[in-house]
C-alpha positions as CSV (number, residue, x, y, z in Angstrom):
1,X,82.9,406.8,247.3
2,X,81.5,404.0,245.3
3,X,78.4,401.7,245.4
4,X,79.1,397.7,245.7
5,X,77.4,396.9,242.6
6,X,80.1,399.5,240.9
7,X,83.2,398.8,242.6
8,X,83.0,394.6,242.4
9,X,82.4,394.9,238.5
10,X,85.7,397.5,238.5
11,X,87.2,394.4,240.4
12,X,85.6,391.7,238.3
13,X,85.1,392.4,234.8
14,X,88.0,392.5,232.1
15,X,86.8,395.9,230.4
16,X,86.7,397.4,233.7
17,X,89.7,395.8,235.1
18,X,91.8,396.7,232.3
19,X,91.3,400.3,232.7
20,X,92.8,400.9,235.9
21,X,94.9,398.0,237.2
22,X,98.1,399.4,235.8
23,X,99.9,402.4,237.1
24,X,99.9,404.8,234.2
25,X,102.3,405.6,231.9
26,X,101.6,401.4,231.9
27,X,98.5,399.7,231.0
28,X,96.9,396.7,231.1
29,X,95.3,394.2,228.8
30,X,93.4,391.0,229.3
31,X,94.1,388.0,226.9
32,X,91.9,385.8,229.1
33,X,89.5,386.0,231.8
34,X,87.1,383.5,233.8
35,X,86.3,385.2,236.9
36,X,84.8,381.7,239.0
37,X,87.0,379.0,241.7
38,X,89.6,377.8,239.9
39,X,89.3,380.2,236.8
40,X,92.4,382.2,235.8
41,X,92.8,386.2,234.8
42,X,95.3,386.2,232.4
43,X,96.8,389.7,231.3
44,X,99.8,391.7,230.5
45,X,101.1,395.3,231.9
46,X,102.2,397.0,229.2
47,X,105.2,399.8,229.4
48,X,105.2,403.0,227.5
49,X,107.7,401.3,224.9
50,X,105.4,398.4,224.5
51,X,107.1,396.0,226.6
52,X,105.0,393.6,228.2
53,X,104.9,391.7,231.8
54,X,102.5,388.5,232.2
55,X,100.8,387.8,234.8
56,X,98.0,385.6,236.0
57,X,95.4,385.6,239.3
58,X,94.0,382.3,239.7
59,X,90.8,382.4,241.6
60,X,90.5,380.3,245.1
61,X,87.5,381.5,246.1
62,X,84.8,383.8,245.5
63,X,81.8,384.6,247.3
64,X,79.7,387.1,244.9
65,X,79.8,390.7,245.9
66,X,81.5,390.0,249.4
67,X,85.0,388.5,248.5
68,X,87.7,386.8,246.4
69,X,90.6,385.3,246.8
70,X,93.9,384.4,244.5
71,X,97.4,383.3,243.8
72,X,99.2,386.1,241.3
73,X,102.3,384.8,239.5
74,X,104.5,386.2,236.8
75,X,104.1,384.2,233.9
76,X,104.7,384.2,230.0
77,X,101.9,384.7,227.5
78,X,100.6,381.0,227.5
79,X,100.3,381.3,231.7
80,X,103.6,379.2,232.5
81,X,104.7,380.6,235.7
82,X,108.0,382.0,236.2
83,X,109.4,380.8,239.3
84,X,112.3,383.4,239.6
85,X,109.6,385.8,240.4
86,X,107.8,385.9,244.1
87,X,104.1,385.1,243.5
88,X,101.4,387.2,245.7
89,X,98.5,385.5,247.6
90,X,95.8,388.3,247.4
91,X,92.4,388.6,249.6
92,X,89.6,391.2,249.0
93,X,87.1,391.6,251.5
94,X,84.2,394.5,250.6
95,X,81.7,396.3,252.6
96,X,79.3,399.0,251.5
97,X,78.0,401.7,254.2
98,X,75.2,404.3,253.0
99,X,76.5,404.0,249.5
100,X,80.3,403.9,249.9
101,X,82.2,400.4,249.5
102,X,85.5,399.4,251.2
103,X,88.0,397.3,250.1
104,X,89.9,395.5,252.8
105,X,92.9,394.1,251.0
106,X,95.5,391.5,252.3
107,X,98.8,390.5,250.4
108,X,100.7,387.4,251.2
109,X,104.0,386.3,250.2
110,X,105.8,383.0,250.5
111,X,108.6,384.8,252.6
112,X,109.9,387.9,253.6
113,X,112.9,387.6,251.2
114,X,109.6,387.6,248.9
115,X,108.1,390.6,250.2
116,X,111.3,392.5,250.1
117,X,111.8,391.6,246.5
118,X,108.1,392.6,245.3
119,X,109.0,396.3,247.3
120,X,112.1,396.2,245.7
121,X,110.4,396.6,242.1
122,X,108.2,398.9,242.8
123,X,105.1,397.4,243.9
124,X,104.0,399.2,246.6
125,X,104.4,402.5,244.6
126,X,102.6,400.7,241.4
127,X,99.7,399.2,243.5
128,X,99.1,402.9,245.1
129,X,99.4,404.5,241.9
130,X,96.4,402.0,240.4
131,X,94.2,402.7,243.7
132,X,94.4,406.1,242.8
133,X,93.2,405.1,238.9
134,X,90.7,403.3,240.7
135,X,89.0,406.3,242.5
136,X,89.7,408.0,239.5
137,X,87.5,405.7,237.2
138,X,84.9,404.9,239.3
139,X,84.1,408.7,240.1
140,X,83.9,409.3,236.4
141,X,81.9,405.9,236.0
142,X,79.4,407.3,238.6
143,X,79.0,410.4,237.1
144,X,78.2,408.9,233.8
145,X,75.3,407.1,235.4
């Protein structure tokens, strides 16, 4: 139960981003980020032993406080994708009512095969795991204001 202004930067900025996107034990950390069409998030999700996964969202489109849109792939460090990995075609719609925004989220793969493979290493459990940092940080972040 978050304001618009609040949960869009928690979406949108690095700092923010970088605070709850990963499922703990893992965390995440930004090497690059230019939140506009066509800009890329670059980051890594970082395991308990230090190992790190790249990834990068490109942004397709972005309409300020209402939506975005982007491709995620695996990559390496520099951004190169890594095409043995299914990529993820992400859409986030939000809405505030009386003070409390909601995040309508669609997830696209290139195929099913795809799909199964992203379940298959855990995503589902990850991405509801970060959701729940999510709630988590922005409750504090409220209370803090």
């Amino acid at each position: 139960m978050a304001p618009l202004k609040h949960v869009w930067a928690a979406w949108t900025m690095p700092e923010l981003l970088d605070q709850w996107w990963a499922p703990k034990p893992y965390r995440t950390e930004t090497k690059s980020m230019e939140f506009s069409e066509g800009g890329i998030w670059l980051y890594a999700m970082i395991s308990p032993e230090n190992k790190k996964q790249w990834c990068k969202a490109t942004y397709k489109t972005i309409d300020p406080k209402k939506s975005f849109s982007y491709a995620d792939a695996f990559c390496d460090e520099n951004g190169k994708e890594n095409s043995e990995k299914p990529n993820s075609y992400w859409t986030n719609v939000f809405s505030e009512n009386e003070g409390i925004t909601t995040v309508n989220i669609t997830l696209k793969q290139d195929s099913f095969a795809d799909a199964e493979k992203m379940i298959e290493m855990g995503f589902k459990e990850g991405f509801l795991k970060a959701l729940e940092n999510l709630d988590n940080f922005l409750s504090i972040l409220i209370k803090d204001k």
